[in-house]
BAKE-638903 format. One record per residue (C-alpha): z, y, x; residue in three letters. Coordinates in steps of 0.2 Angstrom, whole numbers, padded with zeros to 4 digits, always signed. Example, Ala and Ser with C-alpha at 12.3 -4.5 7.8 and 13.67 -1.06 7.14 Angstrom:
2
+0039-0022+0062ALA;+0036-0005+0068SER;
//
This chain:
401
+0285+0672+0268UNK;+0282+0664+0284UNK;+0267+0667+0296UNK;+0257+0648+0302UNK;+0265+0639+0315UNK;+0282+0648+0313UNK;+0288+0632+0310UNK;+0283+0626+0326UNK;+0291+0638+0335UNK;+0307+0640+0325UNK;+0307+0620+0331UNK;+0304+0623+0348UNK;+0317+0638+0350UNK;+0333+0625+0350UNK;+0322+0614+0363UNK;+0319+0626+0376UNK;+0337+0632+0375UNK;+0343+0613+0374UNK;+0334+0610+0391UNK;+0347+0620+0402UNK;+0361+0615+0392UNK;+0357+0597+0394UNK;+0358+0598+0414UNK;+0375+0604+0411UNK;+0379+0590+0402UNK;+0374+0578+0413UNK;+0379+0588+0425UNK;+0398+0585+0416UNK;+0394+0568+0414UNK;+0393+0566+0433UNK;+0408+0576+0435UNK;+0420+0567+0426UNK;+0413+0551+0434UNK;+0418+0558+0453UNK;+0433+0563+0444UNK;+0438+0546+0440UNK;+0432+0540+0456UNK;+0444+0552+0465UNK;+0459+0552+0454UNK;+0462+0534+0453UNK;+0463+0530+0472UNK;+0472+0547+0474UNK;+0484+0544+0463UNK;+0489+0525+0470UNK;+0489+0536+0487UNK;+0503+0548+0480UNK;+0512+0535+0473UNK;+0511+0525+0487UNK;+0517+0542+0498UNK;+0531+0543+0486UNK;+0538+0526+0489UNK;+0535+0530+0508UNK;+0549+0544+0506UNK;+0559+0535+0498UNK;+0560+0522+0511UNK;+0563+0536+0522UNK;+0578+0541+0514UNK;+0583+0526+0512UNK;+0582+0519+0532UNK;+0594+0536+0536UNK;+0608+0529+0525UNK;+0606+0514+0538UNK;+0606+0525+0552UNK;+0623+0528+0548UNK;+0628+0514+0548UNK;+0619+0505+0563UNK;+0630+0512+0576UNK;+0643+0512+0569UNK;+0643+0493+0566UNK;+0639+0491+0582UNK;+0655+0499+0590UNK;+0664+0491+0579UNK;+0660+0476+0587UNK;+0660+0480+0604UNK;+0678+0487+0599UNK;+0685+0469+0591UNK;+0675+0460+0605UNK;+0687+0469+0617UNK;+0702+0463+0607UNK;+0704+0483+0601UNK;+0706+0488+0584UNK;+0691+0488+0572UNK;+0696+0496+0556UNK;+0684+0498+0544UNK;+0689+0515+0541UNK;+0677+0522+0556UNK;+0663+0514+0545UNK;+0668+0516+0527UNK;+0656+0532+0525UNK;+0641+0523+0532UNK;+0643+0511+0518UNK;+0647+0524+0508UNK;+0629+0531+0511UNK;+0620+0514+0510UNK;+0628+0510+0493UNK;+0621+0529+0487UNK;+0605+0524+0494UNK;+0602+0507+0487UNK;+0610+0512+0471UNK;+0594+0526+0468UNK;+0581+0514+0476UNK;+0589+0497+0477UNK;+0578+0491+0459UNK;+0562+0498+0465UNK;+0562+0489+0483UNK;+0571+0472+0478UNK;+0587+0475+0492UNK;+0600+0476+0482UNK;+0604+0456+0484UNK;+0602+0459+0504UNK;+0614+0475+0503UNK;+0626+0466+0493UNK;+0626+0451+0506UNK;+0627+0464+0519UNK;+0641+0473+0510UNK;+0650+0458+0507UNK;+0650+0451+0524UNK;+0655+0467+0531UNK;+0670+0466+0519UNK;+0676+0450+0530UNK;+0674+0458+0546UNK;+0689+0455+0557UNK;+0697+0472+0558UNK;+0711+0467+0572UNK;+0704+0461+0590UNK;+0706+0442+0588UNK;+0696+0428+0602UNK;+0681+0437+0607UNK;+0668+0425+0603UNK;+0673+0424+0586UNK;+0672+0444+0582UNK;+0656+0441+0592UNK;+0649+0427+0580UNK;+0656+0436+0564UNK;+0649+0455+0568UNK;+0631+0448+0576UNK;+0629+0439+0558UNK;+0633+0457+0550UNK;+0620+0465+0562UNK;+0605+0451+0560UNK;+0607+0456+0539UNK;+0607+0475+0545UNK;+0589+0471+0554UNK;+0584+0463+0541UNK;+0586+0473+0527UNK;+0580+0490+0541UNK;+0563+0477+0539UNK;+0563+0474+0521UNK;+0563+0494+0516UNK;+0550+0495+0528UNK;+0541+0482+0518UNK;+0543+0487+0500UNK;+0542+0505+0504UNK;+0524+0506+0509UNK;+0529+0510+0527UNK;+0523+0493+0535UNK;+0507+0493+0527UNK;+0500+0510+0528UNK;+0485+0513+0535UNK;+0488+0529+0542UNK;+0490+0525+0561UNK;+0503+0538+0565UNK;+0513+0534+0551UNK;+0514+0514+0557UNK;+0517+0517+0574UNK;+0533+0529+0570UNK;+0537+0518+0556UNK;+0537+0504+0570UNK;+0549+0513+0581UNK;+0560+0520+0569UNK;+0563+0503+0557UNK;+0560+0491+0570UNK;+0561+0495+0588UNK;+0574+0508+0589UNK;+0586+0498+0579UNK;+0584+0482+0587UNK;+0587+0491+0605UNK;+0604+0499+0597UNK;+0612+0477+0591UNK;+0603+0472+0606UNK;+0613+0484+0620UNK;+0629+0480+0611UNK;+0625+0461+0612UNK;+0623+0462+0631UNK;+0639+0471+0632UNK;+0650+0459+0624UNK;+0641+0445+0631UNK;+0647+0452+0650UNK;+0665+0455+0642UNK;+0662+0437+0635UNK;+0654+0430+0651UNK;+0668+0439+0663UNK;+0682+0428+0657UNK;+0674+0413+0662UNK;+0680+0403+0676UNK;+0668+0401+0692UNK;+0663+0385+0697UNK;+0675+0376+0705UNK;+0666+0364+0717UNK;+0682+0355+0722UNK;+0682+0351+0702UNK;+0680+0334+0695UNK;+0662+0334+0694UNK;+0661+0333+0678UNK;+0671+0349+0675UNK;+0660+0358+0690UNK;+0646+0351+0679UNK;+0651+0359+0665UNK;+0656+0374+0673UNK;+0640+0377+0678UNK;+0634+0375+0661UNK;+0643+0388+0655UNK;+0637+0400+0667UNK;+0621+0399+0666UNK;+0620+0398+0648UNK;+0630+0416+0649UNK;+0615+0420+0662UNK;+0604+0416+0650UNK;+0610+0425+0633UNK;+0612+0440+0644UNK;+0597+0440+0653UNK;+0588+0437+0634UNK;+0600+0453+0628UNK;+0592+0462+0642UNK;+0573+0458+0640UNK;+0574+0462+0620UNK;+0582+0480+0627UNK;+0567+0481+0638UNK;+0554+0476+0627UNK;+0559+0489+0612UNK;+0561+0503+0623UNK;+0543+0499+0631UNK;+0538+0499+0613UNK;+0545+0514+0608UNK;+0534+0524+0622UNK;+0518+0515+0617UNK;+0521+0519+0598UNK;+0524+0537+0600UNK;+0511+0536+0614UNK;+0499+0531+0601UNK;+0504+0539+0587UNK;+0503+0555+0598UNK;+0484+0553+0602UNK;+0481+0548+0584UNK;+0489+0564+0577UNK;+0479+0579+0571UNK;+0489+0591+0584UNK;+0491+0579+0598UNK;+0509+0583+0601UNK;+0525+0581+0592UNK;+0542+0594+0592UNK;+0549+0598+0608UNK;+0564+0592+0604UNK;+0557+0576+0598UNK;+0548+0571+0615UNK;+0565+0577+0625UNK;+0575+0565+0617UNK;+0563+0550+0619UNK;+0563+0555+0638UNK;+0581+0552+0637UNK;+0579+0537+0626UNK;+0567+0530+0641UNK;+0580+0534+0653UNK;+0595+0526+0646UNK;+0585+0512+0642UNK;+0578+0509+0659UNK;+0594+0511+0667UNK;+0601+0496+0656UNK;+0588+0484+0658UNK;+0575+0490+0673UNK;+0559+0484+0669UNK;+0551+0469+0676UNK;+0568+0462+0678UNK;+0567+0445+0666UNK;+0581+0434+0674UNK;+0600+0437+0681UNK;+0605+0430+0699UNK;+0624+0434+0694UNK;+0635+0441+0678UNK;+0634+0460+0678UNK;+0646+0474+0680UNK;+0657+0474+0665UNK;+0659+0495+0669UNK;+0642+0499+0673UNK;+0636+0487+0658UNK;+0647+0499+0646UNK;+0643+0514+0653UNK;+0625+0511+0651UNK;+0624+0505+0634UNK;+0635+0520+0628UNK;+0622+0533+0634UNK;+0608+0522+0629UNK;+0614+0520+0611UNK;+0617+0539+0612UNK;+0601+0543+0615UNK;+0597+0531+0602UNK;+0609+0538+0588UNK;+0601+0555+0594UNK;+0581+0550+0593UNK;+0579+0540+0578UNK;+0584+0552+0566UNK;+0568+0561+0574UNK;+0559+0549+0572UNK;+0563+0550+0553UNK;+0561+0566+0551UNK;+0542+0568+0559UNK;+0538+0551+0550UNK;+0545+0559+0533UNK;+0535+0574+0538UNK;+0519+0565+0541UNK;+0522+0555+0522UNK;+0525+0571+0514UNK;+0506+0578+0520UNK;+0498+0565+0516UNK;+0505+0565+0497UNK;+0503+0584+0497UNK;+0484+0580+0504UNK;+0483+0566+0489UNK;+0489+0580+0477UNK;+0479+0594+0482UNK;+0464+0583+0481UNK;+0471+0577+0461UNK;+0472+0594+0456UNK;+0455+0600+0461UNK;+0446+0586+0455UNK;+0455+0590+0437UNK;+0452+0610+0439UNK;+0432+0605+0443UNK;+0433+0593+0426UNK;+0441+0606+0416UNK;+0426+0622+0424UNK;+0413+0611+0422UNK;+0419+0606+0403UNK;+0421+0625+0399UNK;+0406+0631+0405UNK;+0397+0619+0396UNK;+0406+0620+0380UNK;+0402+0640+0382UNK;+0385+0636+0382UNK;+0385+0625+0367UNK;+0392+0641+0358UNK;+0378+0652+0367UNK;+0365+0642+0361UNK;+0371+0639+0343UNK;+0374+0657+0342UNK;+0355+0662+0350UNK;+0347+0649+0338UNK;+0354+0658+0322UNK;+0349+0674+0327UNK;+0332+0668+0331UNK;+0328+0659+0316UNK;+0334+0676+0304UNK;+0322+0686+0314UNK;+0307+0676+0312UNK;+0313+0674+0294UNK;+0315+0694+0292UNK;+0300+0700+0300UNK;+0282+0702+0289UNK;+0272+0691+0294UNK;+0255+0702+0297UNK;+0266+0716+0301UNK;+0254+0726+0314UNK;+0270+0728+0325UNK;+0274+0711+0326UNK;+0266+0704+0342UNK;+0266+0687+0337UNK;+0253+0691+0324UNK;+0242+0701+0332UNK;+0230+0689+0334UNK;+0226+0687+0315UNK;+0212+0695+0304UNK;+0217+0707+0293UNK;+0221+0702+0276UNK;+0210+0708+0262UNK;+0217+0721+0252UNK;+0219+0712+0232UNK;+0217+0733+0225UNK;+0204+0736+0235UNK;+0185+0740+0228UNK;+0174+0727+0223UNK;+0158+0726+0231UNK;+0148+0721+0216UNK;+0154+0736+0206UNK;+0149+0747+0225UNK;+0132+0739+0222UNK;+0130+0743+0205UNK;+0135+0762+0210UNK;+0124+0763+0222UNK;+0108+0758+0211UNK;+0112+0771+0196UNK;+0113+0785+0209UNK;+0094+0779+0216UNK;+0087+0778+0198UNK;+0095+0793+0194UNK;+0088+0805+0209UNK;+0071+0798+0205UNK;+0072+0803+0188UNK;+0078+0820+0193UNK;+0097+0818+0185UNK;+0108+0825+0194UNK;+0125+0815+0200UNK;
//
């Protein structure tokens, strides 16, 4: 039997318990939307990391293979033998390189090109001007596909600022220093076996003559200010990219090798110097682009490595952020799911108490407010009455009871 209103309140039990639970929910609710906020974005930005050290790996196959190009054809410029053989690991590396990551950033068209035209490279010192043409080709492809890694990597287009300026050195400005230095050498070993103006010539021969020499002048003085130029922005990216970083610095070993990057530089192609009044010194032009490409050869891969660093903490930060979004979904789905079960439980016991428990029991509280039922065995007033009227009539009379 159940008491009046125990309806009400059996209603109202799973409502005031609900009330809690349906903060959680939408607290849940507002979860998983932040979650799907976060994730997407986060996950584009791992993605995006990972192709980033791809790229990386990629660029220091080409490292390999950047210098030694490069002596290869300062050494067939020189009429000396260029085998391929010096090179042939570099190549190897690329090929490795572009075989793992060639589909994904669209260069393996450009490597094959490069491959190729590497293939017909004079390997015996022939005319000068010839190697010169038929390596400089080799070396624009190089630069060229140095710039279209950078490009489908990611590494161009990142938004992180010290990520772009050390991806600016290292795929653009170091590399083009490195071709550039050993242009400006074989253009003075090209430019020393041309004849000086002979005034006494014909005039058109002096004419031409002059021609000739200036247009040397020129190429080399062209050489040189693209020397300059990259060097001056090798110090303004790491510059920058230094006063963007967290820790304002970079590895000690890192900033000794761009000093002597700077160094070599300068001493090849002083700054401020944009023309040539005369050809250069054959000796002192060699000397100086061998200890510039050194320090060079010796920087970038630096360079990479700080640049592959800063890619891997930012996709470590972009993953770490992934997970606890996902670990804050899963509590938040838990603890709710927990409460569903608390409720449900509470909600059964409840209702067998109220079910249980007499309903004018005198120890039940909720009832204590009730009159007292009438007892249905109890005596009947009437009859009382009627008792009470035969004892009066009787005393008068002088019956006893």
């Amino acid at each position: 039997m159940t008491s009046p209103g125990s309806g009400s309140r059996l209603r109202s039990a799973p409502l005031r318990a609900f009330a809690p639970l349906a903060l959680q929910i939408i607290t849940v609710i507002a979860v998983i939307a932040l979650f799907a906020l976060v994730w997407g974005p986060r996950s584009d930005d791992s993605d995006l990391h990972g192709r980033e050290r791809d790229g990386v790996e990629y660029v220091s196959a080409l490292n390999k293979l950047l210098p030694a190009l490069v002596s290869a054809q300062s050494n067939a410029v020189l009429g000396k033998p260029a085998t391929k053989d010096t090179f042939s690991e570099a190549v190897a590396a690329v090929g490795a390189a572009d075989e793992k990551f060639g589909s994904d950033f669209g260069t393996t068209n450009r490597w094959s090109g490069l491959r190729a035209r590497i293939e017909t490279l004079p390997e015996q010192g022939g005319e000068g001007l010839s190697a010169f043409k038929s390596y400089g080709e080799a070396t624009d492809l190089l630069l060229a596909l140095y710039q279209r890694v950078g490009q489908a990597s990611g590494l161009r287009s990142d938004s992180d600022a010290v990520i772009t300026y050390l991806q600016d050195a290292a795929l653009e400005e170091v590399p083009a220093m490195v071709v550039w230095a050993g242009r400006y050498q074989d253009q003075t070993v090209l430019a020393a076996d041309l004849p000086a103006p002979d005034r006494d010539a014909p005039i058109g021969n002096y004419n031409a003559q002059v021609e000739e020499l200036n247009t040397a002048l020129t190429d080399l003085a062209v050489s040189r200010q693209v020397v300059s130029e990259s060097g001056t922005d090798v110090a303004s990216d790491m510059a920058a990219a230094v006063d963007a970083s967290d820790s304002g610095t970079f590895s000690t070993q890192l900033l000794q090798s761009l000093d002597a990057f700077q160094r070599g530089v300068e001493a090849m192609a002083p700054p401020g110097q944009t023309s040539l009044g005369a050809l250069p010194s054959e000796k002192s032009v060699t000397a100086q682009r061998a200890a510039a490409q050194s320090a060079a050869t010796d920087l970038n891969p630096l360079l990479l490595d700080e640049l592959g660093s800063q890619v891997e903490d930012r996709q470590s930060s972009a993953d770490t952020t992934r997970f606890l979004a996902a670990a804050l979904v899963v509590i938040a789905v838990v603890v709710t799911v927990l409460s569903i079960l608390f409720v449900l439980i509470s909600g059964r016991r409840s209702r067998s108490e109220m079910t249980d428990t007499p309903p004018y029991d005198p120890g039940n509280l909720d009832y204590s407010a009730y009159p007292a039922a009438p007892d249905p065995m109890g005596a009947d007033p009437y009859l009382n009455n009627l008792d009470a009227g035969r004892d009066a009539r009787r005393e008068r009379a002088g019956v006893p009871r």
